[in-house]
C-alpha positions in Angstrom: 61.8 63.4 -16.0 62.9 63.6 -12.4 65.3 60.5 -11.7 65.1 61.3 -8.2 62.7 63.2 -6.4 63.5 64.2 -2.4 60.4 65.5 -0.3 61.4 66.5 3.1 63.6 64.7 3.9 65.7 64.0 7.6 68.0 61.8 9.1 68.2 61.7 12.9 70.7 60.1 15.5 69.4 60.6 18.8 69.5 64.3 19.2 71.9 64.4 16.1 70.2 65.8 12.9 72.5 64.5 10.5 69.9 66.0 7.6 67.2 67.9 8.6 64.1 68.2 6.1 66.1 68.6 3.0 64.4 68.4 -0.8 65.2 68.3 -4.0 65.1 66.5 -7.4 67.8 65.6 -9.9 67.2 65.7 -13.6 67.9 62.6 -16.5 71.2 63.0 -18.1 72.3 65.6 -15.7 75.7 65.8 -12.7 74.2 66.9 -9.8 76.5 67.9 -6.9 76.0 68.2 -3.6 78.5 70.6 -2.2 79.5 71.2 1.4 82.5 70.8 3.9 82.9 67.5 5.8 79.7 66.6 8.7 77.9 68.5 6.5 75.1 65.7 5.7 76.1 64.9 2.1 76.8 61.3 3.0 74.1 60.3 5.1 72.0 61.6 2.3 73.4 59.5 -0.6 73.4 56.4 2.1 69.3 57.3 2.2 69.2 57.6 -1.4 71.1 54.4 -2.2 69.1 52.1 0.4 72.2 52.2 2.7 69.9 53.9 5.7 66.8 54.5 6.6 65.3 58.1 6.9 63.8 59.3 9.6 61.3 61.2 8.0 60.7 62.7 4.5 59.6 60.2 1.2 62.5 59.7 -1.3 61.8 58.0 -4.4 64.5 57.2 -7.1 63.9 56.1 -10.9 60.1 56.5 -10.0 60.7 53.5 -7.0 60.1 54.2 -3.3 63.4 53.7 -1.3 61.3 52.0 1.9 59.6 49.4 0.0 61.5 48.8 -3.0 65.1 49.0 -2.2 65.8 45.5 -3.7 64.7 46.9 -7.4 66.8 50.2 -7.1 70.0 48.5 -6.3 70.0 46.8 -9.8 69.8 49.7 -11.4 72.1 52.2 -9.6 76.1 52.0 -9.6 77.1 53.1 -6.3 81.0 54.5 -5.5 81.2 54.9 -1.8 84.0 57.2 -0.1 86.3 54.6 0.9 86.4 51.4 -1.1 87.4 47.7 0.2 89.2 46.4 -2.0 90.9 42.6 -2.1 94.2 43.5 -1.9 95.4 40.0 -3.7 92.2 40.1 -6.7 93.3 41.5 -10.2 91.4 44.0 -11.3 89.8 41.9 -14.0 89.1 39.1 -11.4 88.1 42.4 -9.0 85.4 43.2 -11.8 84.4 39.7 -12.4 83.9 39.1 -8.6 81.5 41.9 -8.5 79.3 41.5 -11.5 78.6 38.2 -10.5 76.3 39.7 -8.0 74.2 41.1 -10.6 71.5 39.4 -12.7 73.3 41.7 -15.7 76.8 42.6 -15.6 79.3 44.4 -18.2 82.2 42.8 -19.3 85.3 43.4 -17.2 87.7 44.0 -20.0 85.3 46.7 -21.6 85.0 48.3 -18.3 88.8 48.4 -17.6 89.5 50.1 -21.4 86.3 52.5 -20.3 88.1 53.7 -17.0 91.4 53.7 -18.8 92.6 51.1 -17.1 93.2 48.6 -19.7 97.1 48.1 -19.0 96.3 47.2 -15.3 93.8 44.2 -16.0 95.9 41.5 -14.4 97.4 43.6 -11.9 96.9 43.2 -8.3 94.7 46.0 -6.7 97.4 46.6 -3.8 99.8 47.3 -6.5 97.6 50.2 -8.0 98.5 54.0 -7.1 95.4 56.2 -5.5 94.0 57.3 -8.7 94.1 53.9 -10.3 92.3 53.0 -7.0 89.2 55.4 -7.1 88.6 54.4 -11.0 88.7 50.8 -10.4 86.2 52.0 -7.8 84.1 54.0 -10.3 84.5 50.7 -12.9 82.9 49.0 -10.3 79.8 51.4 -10.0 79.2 50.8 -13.5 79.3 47.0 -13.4 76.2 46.2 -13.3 74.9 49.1 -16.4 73.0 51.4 -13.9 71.0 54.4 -15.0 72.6 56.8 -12.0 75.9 56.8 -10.3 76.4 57.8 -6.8 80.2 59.4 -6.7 80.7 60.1 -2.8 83.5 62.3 -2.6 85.3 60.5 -5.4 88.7 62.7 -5.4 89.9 63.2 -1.8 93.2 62.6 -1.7 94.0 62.6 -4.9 96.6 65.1 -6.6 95.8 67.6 -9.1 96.5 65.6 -12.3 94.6 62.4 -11.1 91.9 64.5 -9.9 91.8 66.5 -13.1 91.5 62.4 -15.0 89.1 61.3 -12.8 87.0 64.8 -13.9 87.2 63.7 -17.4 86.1 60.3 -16.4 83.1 61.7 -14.9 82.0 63.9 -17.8 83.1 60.9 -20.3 80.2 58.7 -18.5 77.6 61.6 -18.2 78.1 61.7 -22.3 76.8 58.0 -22.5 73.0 59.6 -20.9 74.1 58.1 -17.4 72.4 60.6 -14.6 75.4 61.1 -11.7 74.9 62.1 -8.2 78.2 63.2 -6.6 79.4 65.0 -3.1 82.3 67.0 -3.0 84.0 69.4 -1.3 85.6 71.0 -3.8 84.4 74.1 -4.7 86.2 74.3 -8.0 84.9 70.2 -8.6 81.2 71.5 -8.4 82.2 74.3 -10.5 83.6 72.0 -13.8 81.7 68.8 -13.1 78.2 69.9 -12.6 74.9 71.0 -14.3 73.4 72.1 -11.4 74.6 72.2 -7.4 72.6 71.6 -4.1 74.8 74.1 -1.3 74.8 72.0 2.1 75.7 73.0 5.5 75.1 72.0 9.1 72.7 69.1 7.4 70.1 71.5 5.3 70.3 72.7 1.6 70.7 76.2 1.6 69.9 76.3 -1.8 70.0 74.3 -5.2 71.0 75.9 -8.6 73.3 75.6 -11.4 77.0 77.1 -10.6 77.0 79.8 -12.7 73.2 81.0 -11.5 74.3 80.5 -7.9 76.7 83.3 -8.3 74.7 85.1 -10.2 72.5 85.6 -7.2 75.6 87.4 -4.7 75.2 91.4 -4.5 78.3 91.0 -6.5 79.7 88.6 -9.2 83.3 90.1 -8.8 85.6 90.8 -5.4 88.1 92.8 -4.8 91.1 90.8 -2.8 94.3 92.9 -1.0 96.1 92.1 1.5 97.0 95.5 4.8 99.8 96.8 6.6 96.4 97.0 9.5 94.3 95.6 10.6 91.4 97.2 8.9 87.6 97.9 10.5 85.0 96.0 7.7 82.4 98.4 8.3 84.3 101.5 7.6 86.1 99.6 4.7 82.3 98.7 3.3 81.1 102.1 3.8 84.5 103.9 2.2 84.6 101.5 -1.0 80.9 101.6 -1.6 80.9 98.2 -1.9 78.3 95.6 -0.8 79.8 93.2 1.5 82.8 93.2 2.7 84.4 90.0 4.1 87.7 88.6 5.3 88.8 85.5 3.5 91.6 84.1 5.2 94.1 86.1 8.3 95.0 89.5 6.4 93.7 89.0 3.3 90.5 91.1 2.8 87.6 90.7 -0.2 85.3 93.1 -1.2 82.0 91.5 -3.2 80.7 94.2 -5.4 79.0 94.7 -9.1 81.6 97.9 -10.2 84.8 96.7 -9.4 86.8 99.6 -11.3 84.6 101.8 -8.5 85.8 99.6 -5.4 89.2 99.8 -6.9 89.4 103.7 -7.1 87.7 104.1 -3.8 89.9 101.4 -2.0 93.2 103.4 -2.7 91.9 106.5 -1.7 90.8 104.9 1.6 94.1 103.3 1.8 95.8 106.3 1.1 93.9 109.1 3.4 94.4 106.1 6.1 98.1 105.6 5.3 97.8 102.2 5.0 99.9 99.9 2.6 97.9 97.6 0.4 99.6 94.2 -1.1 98.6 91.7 -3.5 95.7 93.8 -4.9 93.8 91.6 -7.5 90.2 91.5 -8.8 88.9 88.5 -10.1 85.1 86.8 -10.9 83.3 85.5 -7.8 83.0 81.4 -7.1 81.3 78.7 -5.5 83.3 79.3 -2.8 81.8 83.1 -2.4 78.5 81.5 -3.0 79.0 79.4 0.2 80.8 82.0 2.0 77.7 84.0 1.5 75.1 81.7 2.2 76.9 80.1 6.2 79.1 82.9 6.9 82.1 80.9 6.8 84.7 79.5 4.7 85.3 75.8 4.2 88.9 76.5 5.7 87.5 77.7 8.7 85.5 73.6 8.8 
């Protein structure tokens, strides 16, 4: 069963296509990410999906309901975390809770809610007293106030360091376990990786293509790269043609990857290229290819370069 289905569709501004003829559908019981850097569209298209905005073009239909005509319906049963929350500053996060499930015909109980987000021990704290990632769960507490069937997450760990991002992973996958269906944007390449079933690639507001991560990078010329770092600064071609290796890329100032399927191959023929050149090689490593290769491969472009 589809729990959202996406037919075509675009988001205009003016002149601006802030999503331009996009589909795609999301399974039951499944993460699906929508990865990109920032301006990429993945915003404006939860906003269309949770009723925020208006398409421009394109039908949209989420658990079976169509998003022009019956917005009011899908709003009851969707929990929605937006990218930057509002909070009262002076509310606890029990009376934060409360506040919000009032506004729903059927709410879950704010003390059940706090011990799901492991946030028990904060319950009559005040929400300006609560560090980042106590912040963003409260936030996701409050997507699942009112029991929906799918979760938006929009970007739901920017700014967070490593350890609270890595909690708020495992708070993710903890809800997905209960049968929930999650939507979530991120620009994390390694998020997408450990969070999702499958991903939808986005950039310059299309999906360049929607797949789970492991099949996404399955589909480069090569699944491992070769990454060194040069005394020179090298000519790709030459390099591409010397190594016998597919594509050749650079990934960030001097540091030079090599996408190919026989990396033992590409190794061998590198150092003899390095050596008949008399060119020093540093920091020679080989390791698997990523999301991050995926997208590199699909726009041309790094997300450090956005």
């Amino acid at each position: 069963m589809n729990v959202i289905e996406v037919d075509k569709l675009s988001k205009y501004y003016g002149k601006l296509k802030a999503v331009d003829d996009i589909s795609f559908e999301t399974k039951k019981g499944e993460i699906f990410g929508i990865l990109g850097p920032n301006g990429a569209g993945k915003t404006t298209t939860l906003e269309v999906l949770e009723g925020l905005k208006k398409q421009s073009a394109g039908n949209v239909r989420v658990l079976g309901l169509d998003v022009k005509t019956q917005i009011k319906a899908i709003k009851q049963r969707i929990g929605v975390q937006l990218q930057s929350t509002a909070f009262f500053d002076f509310l606890t996060c029990e009376e934060t809770l409360n506040l919000f499930g009032s506004f729903y015909k059927e709410s879950k109980p704010s003390r059940e809610l706090l011990d799901e987000v492991t946030l028990s021990p904060k319950a009559k704290t005040y929400v300006n007293n609560l560090s980042g990632g106590q912040k963003q769960r409260l936030s996701i507490a409050l997507a699942l106030v009112n029991k929906p069937e799918l979760i938006f997450l929009d970007e739901p760990t920017t700014g967070l360091d490593p350890q609270a991002r890595r909690k708020l992973w495992d708070l993710i996958v903890s809800i997905r376990e209960t049968g929930k269906t999650i939507v979530l944007t991120t620009h994390y390449m390694e998020e997408a990786e450990f969070l999702c079933d499958r991903v939808a690639i986005m950039d310059e507001a299309k999906i360049k293509d929607v797949d789970t991560p492991r099949g996404l990078i399955r589909k480069l010329e090569g699944e491992n790269k070769v990454e060194f770092g040069s005394d020179k600064k090298l000519d790709l071609k030459n390099l591409e043609e010397a190594t016998a290796s597919l594509t050749a890329d650079y990934v960030e100032g001097d540091i030079y990857s090599l996408r190919t399927k026989d990396s033992h191959k590409t190794m061998n023929l590198l150092l003899d290229y390095a050596k008949n050149n008399k060119i020093e090689l540093n920091n020679l490593h080989v390791s698997r290819a990523t999301l991050e290769d995926v997208f590199l491969s699909y726009t041309g472009k790094s997300l450090r370069e956005k």
